[in-house]
C-alpha positions as CSV (number, residue, x, y, z in Angstrom):
1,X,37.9,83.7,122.2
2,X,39.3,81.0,124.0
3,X,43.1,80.1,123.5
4,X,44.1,76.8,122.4
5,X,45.5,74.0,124.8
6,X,48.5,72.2,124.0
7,X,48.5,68.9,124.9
8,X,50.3,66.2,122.4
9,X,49.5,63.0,122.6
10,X,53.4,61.8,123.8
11,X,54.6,64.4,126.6
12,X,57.8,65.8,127.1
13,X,61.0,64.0,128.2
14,X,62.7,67.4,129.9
15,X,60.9,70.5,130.6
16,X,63.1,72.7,132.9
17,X,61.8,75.7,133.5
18,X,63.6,78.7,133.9
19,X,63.1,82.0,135.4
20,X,63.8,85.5,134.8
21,X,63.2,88.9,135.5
22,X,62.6,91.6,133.5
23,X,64.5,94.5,134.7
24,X,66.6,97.7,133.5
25,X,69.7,98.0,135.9
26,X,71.9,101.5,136.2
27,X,75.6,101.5,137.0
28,X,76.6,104.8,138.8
29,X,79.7,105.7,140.3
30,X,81.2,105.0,143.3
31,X,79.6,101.2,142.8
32,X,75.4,103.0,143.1
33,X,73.7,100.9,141.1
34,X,69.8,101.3,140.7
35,X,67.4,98.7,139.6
36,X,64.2,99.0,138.2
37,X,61.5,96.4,137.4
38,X,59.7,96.3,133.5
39,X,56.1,96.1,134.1
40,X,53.4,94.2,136.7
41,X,54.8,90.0,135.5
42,X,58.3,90.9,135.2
43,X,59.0,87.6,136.9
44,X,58.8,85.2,133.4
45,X,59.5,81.4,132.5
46,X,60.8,79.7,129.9
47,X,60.8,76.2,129.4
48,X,62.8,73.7,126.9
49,X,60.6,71.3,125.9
50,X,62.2,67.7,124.3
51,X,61.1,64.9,122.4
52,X,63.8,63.2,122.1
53,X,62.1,60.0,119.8
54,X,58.7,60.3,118.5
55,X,56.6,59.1,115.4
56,X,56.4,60.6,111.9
57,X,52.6,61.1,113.1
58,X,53.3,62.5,116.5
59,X,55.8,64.2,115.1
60,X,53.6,66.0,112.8
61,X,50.7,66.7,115.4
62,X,53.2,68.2,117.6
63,X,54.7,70.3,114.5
64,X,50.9,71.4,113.4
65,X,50.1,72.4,116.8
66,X,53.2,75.2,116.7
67,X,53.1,75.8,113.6
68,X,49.4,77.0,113.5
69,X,50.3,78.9,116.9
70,X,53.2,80.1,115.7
71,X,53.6,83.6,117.9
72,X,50.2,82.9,119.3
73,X,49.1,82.7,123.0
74,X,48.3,79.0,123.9
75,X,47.6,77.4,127.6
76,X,49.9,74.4,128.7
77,X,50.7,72.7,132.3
78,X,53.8,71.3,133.7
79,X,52.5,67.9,135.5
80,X,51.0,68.8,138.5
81,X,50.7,72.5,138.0
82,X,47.5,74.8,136.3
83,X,47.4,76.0,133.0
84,X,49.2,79.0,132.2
85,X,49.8,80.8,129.1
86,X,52.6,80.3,126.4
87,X,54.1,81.4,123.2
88,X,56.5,79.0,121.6
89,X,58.9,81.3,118.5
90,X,61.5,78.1,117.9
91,X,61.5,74.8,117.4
92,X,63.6,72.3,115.6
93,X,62.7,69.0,114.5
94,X,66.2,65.9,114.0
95,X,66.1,63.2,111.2
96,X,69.2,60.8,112.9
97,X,68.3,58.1,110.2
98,X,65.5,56.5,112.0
99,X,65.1,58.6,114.9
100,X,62.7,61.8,114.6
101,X,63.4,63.9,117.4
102,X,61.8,67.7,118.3
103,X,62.9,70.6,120.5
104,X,61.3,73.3,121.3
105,X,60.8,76.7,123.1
106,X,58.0,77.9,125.3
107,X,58.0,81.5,127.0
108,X,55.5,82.5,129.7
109,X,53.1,85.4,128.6
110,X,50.6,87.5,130.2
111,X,48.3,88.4,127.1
């Protein structure tokens, strides 16, 4: 089954990634300290997405598309790069009287 692409129809305003490692690290004495690395993709992103003014109706495609993916694997680029695979578990959506504005969450996955 193919996973779902996520591409609104107004793209983001920021979306910095940022990069972690998964990792279990043990302090010994003496200042030993001994890292392991969790798994094959420890190396993971996560990105902030923002929209910071949009339309009640892009506003609710945006907010459909997450909600119905909610904790699902979906495929979205960063301009210029290939597809990759994403799980987005928070978002927030502003009412600042006329101004609709929507955050959100994306981490990379390896399902």
């Amino acid at each position: 089954m193919p996973y779902p692409i996520f591409s609104p129809s107004i793209s983001p305003q920021t979306a910095d990634e940022s990069v972690s490692v998964q990792k279990s690290d043990n302090a010994f004495g003496d200042g030993y300290e001994q890292t392991i690395i969790l798994g094959l993709n420890a190396v993971r992103a996560e990105i902030p997405l923002s929209w910071p003014v949009v339309t009640e109706s892009q506003k609710t495609e945006i907010t459909a598309f997450l909600t119905e993916n909610a904790g699902k694997t979906f495929l979205w680029a960063l301009p210029g790069e290939n597809m990759r695979k994403w799980k987005c578990d928070k978002w927030e959506v502003k009412r600042d009287r006329a101004v609709i504005s929507i955050n959100a969450t994306i981490r990379e996955v390896f399902a």
